[in-house]
C-alpha positions in Angstrom: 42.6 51.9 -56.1 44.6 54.8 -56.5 44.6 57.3 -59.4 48.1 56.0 -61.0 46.6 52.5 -61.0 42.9 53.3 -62.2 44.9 55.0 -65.5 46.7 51.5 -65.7 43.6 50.0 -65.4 41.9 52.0 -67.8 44.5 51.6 -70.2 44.6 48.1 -70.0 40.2 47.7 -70.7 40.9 50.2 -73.7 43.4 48.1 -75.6 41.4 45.3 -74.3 38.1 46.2 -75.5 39.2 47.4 -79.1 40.9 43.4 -79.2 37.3 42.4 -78.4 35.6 44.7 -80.7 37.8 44.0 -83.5 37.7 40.0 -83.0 41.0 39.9 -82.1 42.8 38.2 -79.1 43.1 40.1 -76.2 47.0 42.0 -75.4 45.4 41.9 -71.7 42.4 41.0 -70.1 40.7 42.9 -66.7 39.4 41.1 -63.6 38.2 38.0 -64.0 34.9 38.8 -63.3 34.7 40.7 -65.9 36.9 39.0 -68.7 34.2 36.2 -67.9 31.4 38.3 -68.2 32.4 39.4 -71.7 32.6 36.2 -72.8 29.4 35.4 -71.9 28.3 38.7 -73.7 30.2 38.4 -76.8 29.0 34.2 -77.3 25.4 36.1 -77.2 25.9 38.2 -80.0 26.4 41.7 -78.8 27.7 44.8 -80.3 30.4 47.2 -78.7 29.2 49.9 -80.7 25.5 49.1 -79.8 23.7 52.4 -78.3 21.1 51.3 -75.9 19.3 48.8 -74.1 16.1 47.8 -75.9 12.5 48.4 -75.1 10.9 45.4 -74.0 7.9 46.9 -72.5 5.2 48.8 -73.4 5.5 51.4 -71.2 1.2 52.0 -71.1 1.6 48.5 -69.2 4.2 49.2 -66.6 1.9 50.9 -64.1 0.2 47.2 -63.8 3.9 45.3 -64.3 4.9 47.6 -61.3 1.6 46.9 -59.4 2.0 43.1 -59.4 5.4 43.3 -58.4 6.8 41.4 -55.2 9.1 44.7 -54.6 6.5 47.2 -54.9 5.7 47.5 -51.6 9.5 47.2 -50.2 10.5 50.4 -52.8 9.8 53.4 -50.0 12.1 51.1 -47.9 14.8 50.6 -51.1 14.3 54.8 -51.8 15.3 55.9 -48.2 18.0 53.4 -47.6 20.4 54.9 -51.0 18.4 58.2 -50.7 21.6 59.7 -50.0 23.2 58.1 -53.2 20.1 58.9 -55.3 19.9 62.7 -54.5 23.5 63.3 -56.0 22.8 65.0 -59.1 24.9 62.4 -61.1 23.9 59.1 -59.5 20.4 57.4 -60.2 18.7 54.8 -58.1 17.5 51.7 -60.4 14.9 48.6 -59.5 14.2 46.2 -61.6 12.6 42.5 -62.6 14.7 39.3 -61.9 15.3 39.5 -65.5 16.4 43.3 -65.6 14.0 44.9 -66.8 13.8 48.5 -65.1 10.7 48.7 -63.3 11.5 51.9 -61.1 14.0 54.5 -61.3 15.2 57.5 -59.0 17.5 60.5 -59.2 17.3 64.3 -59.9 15.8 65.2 -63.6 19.6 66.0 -65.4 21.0 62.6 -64.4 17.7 60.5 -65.5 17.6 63.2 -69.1 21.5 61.7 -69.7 20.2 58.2 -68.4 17.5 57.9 -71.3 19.7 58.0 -74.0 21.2 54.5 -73.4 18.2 53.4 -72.1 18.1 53.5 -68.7 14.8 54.0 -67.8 11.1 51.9 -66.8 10.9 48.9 -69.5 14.1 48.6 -70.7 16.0 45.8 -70.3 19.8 45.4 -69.0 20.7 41.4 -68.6 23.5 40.5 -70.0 22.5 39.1 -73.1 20.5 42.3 -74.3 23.4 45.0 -73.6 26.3 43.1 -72.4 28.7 43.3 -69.2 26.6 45.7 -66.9 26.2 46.3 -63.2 22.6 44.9 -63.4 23.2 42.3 -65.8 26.1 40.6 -64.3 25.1 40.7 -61.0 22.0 39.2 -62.2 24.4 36.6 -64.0 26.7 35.8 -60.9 24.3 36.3 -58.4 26.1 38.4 -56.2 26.8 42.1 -55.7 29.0 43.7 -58.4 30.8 46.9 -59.5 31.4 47.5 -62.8 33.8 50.6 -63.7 33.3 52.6 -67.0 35.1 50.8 -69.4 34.5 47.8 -67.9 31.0 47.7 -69.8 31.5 46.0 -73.4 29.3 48.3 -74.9 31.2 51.7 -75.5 28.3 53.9 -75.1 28.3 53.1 -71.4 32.0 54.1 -70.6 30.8 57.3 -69.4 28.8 55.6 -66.7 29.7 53.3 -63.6 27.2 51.3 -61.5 27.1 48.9 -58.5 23.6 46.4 -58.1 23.5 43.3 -56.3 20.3 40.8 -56.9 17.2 40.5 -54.2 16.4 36.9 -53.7 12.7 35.7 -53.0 12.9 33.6 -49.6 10.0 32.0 -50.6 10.2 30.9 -53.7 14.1 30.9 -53.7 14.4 32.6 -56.9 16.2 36.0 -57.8 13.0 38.6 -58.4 14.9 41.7 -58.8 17.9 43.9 -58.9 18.8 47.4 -57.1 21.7 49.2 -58.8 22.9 52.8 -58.7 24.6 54.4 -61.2 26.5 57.4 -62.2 29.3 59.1 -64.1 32.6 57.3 -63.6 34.2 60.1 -61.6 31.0 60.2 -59.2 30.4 56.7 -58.4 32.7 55.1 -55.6 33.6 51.4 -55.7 33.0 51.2 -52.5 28.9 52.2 -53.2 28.9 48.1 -53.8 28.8 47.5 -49.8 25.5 50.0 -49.4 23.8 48.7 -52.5 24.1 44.7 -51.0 23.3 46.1 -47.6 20.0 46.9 -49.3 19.5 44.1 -51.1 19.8 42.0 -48.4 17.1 44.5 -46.4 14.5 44.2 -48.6 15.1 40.3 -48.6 14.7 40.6 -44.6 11.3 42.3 -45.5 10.6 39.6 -48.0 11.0 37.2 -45.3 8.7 38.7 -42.4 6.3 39.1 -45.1 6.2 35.6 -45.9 6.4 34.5 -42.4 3.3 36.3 -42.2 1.1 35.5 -45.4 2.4 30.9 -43.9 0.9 31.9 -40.5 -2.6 33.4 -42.1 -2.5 30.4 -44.1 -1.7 27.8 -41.2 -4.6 29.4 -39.1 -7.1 28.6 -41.7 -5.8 24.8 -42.6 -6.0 24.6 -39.2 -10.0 25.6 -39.0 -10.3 22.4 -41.5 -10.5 20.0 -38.6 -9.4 16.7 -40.2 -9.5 17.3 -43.9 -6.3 15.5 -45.2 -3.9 17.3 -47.1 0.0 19.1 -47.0 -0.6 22.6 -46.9 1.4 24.8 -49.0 2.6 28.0 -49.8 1.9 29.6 -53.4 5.6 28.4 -54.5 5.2 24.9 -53.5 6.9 25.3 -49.7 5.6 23.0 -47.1 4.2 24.7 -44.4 2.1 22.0 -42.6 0.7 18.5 -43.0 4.0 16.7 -43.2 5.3 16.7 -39.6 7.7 13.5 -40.5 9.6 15.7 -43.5 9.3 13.2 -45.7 8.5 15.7 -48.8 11.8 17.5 -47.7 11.1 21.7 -47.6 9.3 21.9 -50.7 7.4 20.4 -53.5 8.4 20.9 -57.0 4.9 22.7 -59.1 6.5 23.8 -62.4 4.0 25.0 -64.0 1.6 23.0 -62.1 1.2 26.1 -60.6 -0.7 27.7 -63.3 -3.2 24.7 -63.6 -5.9 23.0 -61.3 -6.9 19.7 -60.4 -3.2 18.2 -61.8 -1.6 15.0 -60.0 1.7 14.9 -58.7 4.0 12.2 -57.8 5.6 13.1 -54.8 9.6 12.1 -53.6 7.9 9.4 -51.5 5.8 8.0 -54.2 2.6 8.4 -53.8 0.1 10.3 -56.2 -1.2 13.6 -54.6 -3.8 15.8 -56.4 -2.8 19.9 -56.0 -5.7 22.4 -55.6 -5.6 25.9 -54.7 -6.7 26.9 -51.0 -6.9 30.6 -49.9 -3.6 31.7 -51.1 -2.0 28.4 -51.2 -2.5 24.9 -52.4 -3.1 21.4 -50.2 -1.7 18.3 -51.7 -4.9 16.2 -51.4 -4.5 11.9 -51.7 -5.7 11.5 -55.4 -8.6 9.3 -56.2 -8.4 7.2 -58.8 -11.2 9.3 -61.0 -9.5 11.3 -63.1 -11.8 14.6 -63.8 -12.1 15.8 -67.3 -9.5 18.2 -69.2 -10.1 21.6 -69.9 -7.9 22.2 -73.4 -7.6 26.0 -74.0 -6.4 26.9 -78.1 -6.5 30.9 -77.6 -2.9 31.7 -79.6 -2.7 32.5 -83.2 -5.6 33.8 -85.8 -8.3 31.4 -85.3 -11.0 31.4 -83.5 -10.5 31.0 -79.5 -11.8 27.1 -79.1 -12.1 24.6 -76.0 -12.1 21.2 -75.6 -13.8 19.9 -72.3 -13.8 15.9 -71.8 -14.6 14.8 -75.4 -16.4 18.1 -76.8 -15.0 20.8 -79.1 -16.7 23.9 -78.2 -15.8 27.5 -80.2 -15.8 29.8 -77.6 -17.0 33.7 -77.9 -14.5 36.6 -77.4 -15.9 37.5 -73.7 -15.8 33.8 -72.8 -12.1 33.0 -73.9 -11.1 36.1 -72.2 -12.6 34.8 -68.3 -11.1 31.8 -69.0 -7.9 32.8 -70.4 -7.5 35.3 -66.6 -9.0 32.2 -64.4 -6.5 29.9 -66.0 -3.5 32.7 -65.6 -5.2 33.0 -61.5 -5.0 29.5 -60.5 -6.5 30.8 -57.0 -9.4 32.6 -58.4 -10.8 35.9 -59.0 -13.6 37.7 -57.4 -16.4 38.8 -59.9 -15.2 42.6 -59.5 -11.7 41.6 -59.8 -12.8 39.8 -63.2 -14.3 42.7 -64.6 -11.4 45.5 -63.2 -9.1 42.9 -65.9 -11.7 42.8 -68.7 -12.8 46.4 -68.2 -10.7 48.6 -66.4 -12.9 51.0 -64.1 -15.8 51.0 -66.3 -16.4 47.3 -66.0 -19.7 45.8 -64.4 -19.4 42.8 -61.9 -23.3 42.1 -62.6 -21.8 41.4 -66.3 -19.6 39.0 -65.1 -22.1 37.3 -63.2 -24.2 36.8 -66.1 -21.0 35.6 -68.4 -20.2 33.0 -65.6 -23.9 31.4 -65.5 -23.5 31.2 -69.6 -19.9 29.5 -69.0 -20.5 27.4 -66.0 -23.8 26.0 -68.1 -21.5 24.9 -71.1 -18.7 23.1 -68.5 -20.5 22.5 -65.4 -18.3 22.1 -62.0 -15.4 22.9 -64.2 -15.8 26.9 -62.5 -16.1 27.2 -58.8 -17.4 30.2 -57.1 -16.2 32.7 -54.3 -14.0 32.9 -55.8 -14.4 32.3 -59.2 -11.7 29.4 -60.0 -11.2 26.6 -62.0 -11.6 23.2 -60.7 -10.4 20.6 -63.6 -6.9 20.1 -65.0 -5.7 22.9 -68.0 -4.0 22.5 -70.7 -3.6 26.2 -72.3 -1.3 26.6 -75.3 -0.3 30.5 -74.2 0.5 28.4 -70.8 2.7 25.8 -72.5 4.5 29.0 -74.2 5.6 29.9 -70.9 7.0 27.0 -70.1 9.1 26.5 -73.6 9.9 30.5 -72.8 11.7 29.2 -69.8 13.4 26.3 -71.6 15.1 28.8 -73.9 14.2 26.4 -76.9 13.8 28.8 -79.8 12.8 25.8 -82.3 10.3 24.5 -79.3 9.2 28.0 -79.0 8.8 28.7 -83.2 6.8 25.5 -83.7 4.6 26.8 -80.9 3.4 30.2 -81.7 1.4 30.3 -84.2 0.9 33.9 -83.1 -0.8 36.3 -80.4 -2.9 35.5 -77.0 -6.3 36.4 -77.9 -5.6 38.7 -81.0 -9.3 40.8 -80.5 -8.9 41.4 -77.0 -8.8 44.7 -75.8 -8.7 43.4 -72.1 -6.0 45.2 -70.3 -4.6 42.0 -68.0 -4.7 40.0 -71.6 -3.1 43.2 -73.7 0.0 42.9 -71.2 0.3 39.2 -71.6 -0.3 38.8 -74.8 2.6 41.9 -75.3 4.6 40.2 -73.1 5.0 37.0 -74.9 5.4 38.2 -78.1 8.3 40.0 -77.0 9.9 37.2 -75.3 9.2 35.2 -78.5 10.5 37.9 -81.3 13.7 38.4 -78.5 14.6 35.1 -78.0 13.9 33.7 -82.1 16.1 37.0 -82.7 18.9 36.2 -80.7 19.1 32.3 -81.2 16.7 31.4 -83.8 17.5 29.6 -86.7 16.4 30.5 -90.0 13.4 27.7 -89.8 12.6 29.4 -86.5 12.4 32.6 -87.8 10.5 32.1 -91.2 7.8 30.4 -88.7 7.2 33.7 -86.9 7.4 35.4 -89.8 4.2 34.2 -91.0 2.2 34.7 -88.0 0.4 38.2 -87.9 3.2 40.4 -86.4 5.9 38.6 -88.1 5.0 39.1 -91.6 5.9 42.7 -91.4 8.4 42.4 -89.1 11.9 44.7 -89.9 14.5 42.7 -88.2 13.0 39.5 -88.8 12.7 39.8 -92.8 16.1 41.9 -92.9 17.9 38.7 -90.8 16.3 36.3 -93.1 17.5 38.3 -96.8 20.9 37.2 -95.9 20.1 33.3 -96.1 21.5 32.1 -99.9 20.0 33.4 -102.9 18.2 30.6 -104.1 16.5 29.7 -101.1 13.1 31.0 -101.4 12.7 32.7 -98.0 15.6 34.9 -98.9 13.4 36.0 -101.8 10.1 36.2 -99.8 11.8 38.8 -97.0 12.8 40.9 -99.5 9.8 41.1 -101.8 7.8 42.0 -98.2 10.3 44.6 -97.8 10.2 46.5 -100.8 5.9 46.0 -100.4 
């Protein structure tokens, strides 16, 4: 585009954007990629004349939120490929979550000082619906590589800046994990930067694939050493790898968050009842017998004391208890006993603890916990795990009836901290932005609702006589 036509242009997204900002219809509208992308942004609620994108992690986590990460290992390879790009002094190298939240971040120390006042750096988030028609966000939204030019953001505070990204797509699972954008000042970012950006993208999903070609073939070698046992061998995202040599699952079984729990039937596409358990870093689809094995019910949100309910007994659980069951239900493939204690502990945990804390726990609920590794063996049913699945949904009423506040309140283990902080901020962000005012007085009673800013503030503008108006603001002037 030459300079004659990026003034037109420019002109044309100012008079544009003030329509948009001011409610008003629009005298001209830019690409459609765009125009559609501030639709999108503007039927979520956000602000032109917001100033940055919000903190949605606590950044004592991220090392551990990095750590866990599919594209940790790929970001050397992601580094050296826009290196070039990255090095400018005005251009910055981002990575983030399939979600965009930024996980990593490169560039030289002046662009990433002028990056942090709008927020982009580690654990802030950039979809669409937290900061509105963005490089990151939008590819994230369409799926495909995108440029975005200065005042093609809605949010005014980013006119300064232009980015490219385009998405990385899992080729196992087949969902979108992550986003690599760059981005710079408007006169230092070509359009053309779009092409290298997807040209990486698509690298690290090469890498994603020889890595899972890999991590099927370990995994085939060891059904293989079970000589006979029935079962459909699978991949940690439900693919089929082996056990179904007429195809008549298809490519891939369906877990949901079946994932998450042990011992749980599933009705397959041809019919038949299969029961899923987790082998090496897998699961095998095993024909189900017709004894159903007892439940293990897990209550760990909210106030009250952590409780379980194995079979027919209630049984109040102590703090160290709920907390190795709460990490063997979130590690549906088990943990090793030093693995156990590195989450409860950190480096100054004990694995003979644990060992001791396992023979308590495996007394109270028998073959319910397998060993080497340790791993639960019966169906769960977990409230924090059910929260996940309404978090998914995008149900804020779902989501308000069932949080009656945080995952194991006392805990101070660190694998539990970054959970538990995790879905309280999905909770709060998602009651926030589509919550109705039932939804939000519910979270406003749990612990970190009651003295909640936003939340109160939001609910002082219902009418005058309803008495939740009242409530917020009596707790705000307190």
């Amino acid at each position: 585009m030459s300079y004659a036509h990026l003034d037109a242009y420019s002109r044309l997204l100012r008079g544009a954007h003030e329509a948009a900002a001011t409610g008003h219809a629009w005298p001209a509208s830019p690409r459609h990629l765009i125009k559609a992308s501030w639709r999108r942004s503007l039927d979520a609620g956000i602000d032109p004349e917001g100033k940055s994108a919000p903190l949605v992690y606590d950044l004592s986590h991220i090392r551990d939120i990095r750590r866990t990460h599919p594209l940790q290992p790929l970001l050397p390879l992601l580094a050296q490929t826009l290196s070039g790009l990255a090095g400018e002094t005005r251009q910055v190298m981002i990575v983030t979550d399939g979600d965009g939240r930024v996980l990593w971040r490169e560039g030289s120390h002046s662009i990433m000082r002028r990056a942090d006042q709008v927020g982009l750096a580690a654990g802030h988030q950039w979809n669409e619906t937290s900061v509105g028609t963005n490089g990151i966000g939008t590819a994230l939204a369409t799926g495909r590589p995108v440029h975005v030019y200065s005042e093609e953001h809605l949010m005014r505070v980013l006119h300064i800046w232009s980015c490219s990204a385009a998405p990385i797509t899992d080729p196992d699972s087949g969902r979108v994990i992550g986003c690599v954008d760059v981005s710079g000042t408007a006169s230092s970012l070509h359009p053309a930067t779009v092409a290298l950006v997807a040209a990486t993208a698509k690298l690290a999903e090469t890498q994603l694939a020889l890595r899972m070609h890999e991590r099927d073939e370990r995994l085939r070698r060891r059904y293989e050493a079970l000589r006979g046992r029935p079962g459909i061998l699978l991949s940690a995202t439900g693919r089929i790898i082996s056990g179904d040599p007429s195809g008549e699952l298809g490519t891939r079984v369906h877990l949901g968050e079946h994932a998450r729990f042990t011992g749980r039937r599933l009705i397959l596409r041809d019919g038949t009842v299969a029961l899923l358990e987790p082998f090496a870093d897998g699961f095998l689809l095993r024909p189900s017998s017709s004894a159903e094995p007892p439940t293990l019910t897990l209550s760990f949100l909210g106030e009250s004391p952590p409780s379980a309910t194995f079979g027919d007994h209630d049984r109040p659980l102590s703090l160290r208890h709920a907390e190795i069951l709460a990490l063997l239900a979130l590690h549906p493939h088990g943990l090793t006993a030093e693995q156990l204690s590195f989450h409860l502990y950190g480096d100054d945990g004990n694995p003979v603890t644990i060992r001791a804390e396992i023979h308590r726990l495996r007394a109270q609920l028998g073959d319910a916990i397998a060993a080497k590794p340790y791993r639960l063996t019966c169906p769960i049913e977990a409230d924090f795990l059910e929260l996940r699945g309404l978090l998914s949904a995008n149900d804020p009423a779902s989501l308000a009836r069932a949080y009656p506040g945080p995952l194991l309140l006392r805990s101070e283990s660190p694998e539990i901290r970054r959970e538990r902080d995790e879905l309280e901020a999905q909770v709060r962000a998602c009651l926030l932005r589509r919550g109705a005012p039932d939804d939000l007085w519910a979270y406003a009673q749990t612990c970190n609702g009651r003295d909640d800013y936003e939340v109160l503030e939001r609910l002082t503008t219902l009418s005058p006589t309803d008495p939740r108006s009242a409530a917020a603001r009596s707790r705000l002037l307190a």
